[in-house]
C-alpha positions in Angstrom: -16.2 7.9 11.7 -15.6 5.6 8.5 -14.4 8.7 5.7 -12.4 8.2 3.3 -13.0 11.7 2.0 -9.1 12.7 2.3 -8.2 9.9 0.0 -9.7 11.9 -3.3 -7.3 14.6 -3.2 -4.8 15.7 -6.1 -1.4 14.7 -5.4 1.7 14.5 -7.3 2.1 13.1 -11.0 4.1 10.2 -12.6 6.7 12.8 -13.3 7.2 12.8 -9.9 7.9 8.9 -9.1 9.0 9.0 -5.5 6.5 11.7 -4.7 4.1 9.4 -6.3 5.3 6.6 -4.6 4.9 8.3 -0.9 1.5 9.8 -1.7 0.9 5.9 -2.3 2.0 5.3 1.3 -0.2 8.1 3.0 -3.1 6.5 1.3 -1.7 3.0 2.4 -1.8 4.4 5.9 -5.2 5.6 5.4 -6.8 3.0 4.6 -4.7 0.9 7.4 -6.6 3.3 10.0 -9.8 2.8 8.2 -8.9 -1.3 9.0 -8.1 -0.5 12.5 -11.0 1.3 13.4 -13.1 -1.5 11.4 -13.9 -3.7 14.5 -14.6 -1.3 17.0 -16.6 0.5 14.4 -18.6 -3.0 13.5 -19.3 -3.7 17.2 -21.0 -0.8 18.3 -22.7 -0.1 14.8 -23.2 -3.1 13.0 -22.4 -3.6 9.0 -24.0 -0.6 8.0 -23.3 1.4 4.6 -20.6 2.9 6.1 -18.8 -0.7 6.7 -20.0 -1.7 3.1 -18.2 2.0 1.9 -15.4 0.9 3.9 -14.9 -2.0 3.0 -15.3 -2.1 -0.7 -12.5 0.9 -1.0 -10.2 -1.1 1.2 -10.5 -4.3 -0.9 -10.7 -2.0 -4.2 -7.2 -0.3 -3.0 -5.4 -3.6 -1.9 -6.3 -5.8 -4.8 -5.2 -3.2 -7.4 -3.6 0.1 -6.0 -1.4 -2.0 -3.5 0.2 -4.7 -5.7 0.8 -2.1 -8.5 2.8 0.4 -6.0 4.8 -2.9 -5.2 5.4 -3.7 -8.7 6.6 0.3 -9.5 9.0 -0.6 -6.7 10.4 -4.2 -7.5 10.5 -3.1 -11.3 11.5 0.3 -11.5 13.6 1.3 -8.6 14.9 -2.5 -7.4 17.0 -3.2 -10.5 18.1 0.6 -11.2 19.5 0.2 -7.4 21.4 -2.8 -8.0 23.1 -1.5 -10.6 23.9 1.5 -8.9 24.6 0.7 -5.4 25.4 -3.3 -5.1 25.3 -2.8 -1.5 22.0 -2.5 -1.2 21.0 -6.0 -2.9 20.3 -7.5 0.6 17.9 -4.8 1.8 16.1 -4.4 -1.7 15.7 -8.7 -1.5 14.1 -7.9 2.0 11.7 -5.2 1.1 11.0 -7.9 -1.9 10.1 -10.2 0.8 8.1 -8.3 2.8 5.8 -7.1 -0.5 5.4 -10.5 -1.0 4.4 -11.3 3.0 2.0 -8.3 3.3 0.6 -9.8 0.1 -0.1 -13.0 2.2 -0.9 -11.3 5.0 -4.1 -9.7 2.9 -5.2 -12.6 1.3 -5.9 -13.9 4.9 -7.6 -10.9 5.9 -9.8 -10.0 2.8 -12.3 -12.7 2.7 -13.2 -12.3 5.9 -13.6 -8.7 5.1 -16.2 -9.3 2.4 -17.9 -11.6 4.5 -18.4 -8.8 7.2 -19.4 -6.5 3.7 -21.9 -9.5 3.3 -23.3 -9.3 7.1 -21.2 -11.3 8.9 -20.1 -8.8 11.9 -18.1 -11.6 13.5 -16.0 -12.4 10.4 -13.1 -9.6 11.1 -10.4 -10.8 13.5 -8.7 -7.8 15.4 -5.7 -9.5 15.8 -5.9 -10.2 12.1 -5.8 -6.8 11.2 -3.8 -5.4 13.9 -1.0 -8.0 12.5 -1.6 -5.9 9.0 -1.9 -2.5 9.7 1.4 -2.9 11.6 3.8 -4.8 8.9 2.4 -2.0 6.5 3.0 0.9 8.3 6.6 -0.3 9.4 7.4 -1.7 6.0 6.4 2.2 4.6 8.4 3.5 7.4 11.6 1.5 6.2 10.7 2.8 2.0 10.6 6.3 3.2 13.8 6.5 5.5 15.6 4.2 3.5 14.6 3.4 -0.2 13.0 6.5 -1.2 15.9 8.7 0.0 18.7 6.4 -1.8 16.6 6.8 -5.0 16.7 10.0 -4.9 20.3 10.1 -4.6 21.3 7.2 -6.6 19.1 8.1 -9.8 19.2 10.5 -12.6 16.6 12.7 -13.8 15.9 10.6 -17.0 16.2 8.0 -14.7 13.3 9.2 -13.2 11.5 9.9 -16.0 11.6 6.9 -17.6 10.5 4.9 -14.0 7.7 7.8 -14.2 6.2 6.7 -17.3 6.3 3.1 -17.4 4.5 3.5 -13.8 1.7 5.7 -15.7 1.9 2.7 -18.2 0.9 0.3 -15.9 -2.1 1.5 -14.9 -3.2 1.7 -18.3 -3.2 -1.3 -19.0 
């Protein structure tokens, strides 16, 4: 019930940026389904190794995988955008935002998701993590129909590139 087998596969490269960037939000999505089942999962099983599993590649993903995705976003797309298309200042400034919010929004749920890792099968609050899984999945939603698709039209292929490469950058660091 708790697999997060699919999340292993080969996707695209940095070479590909926006690909990357959407094979970031299906794992995103993943691992929100992984949360929403967490609960349900935890009250008719216990913390088992599968919750442990869980959560550990949940936490793993959202303290590093998820703020990094944001920062390819605010620093590689954001300020090529701006240049490009002005118009869009106010909806880049709002998907800003909202990376900062679902920031906040994981802070309050991650320590009570290692306390249910450590035992404590009353430490997840559905509501909680309802509230999460929902701003993430409509906050990927908005990327994808709007963000992603104005890249794409707004930005050169060097462009690209360049956003490509400092993206593998920052993850070797």
């Amino acid at each position: 019930m708790l697999s997060l087998n699919a999340l292993g596969q080969n996707g695209p490269s940095f070479d590909q940026p926006l690909e990357m960037l959407e094979a970031c939000h299906d794992k995103i999505r993943s691992f929100c389904e992984q949360l929403e089942k967490l609960p349900s999962y935890v009250a008719e099983h216990g913390v088992n190794a599968a919750v442990v599993n869980t959560v550990d590649a949940v936490v793993r993903y959202f303290d590093v995988a998820g703020p990094q995705h944001h920062q390819d976003e605010e620093d590689e797309l954001f300020p090529l955008l701006w240049q490009k298309v002005p118009t869009a200042l106010p909806r880049l400034e709002q998907l800003q935002a909202e990376h900062g919010y679902l920031i906040s929004r994981w802070e309050a749920i991650r320590d009570d998701l290692l306390a249910l890792r450590n035992g404590d099968a009353a430490a997840v609050s559905r509501i909680d993590v309802v509230d999460f899984v929902r701003l993430y999945r409509e906050h990927a939603m908005i990327e994808e129909a709007w963000l992603f698709p104005l890249a794409a039209a707004s930005l050169n292929e060097e462009e690209m590139r360049i956003a490509g490469q400092h993206m593998a950058a920052r993850r070797q660091e």
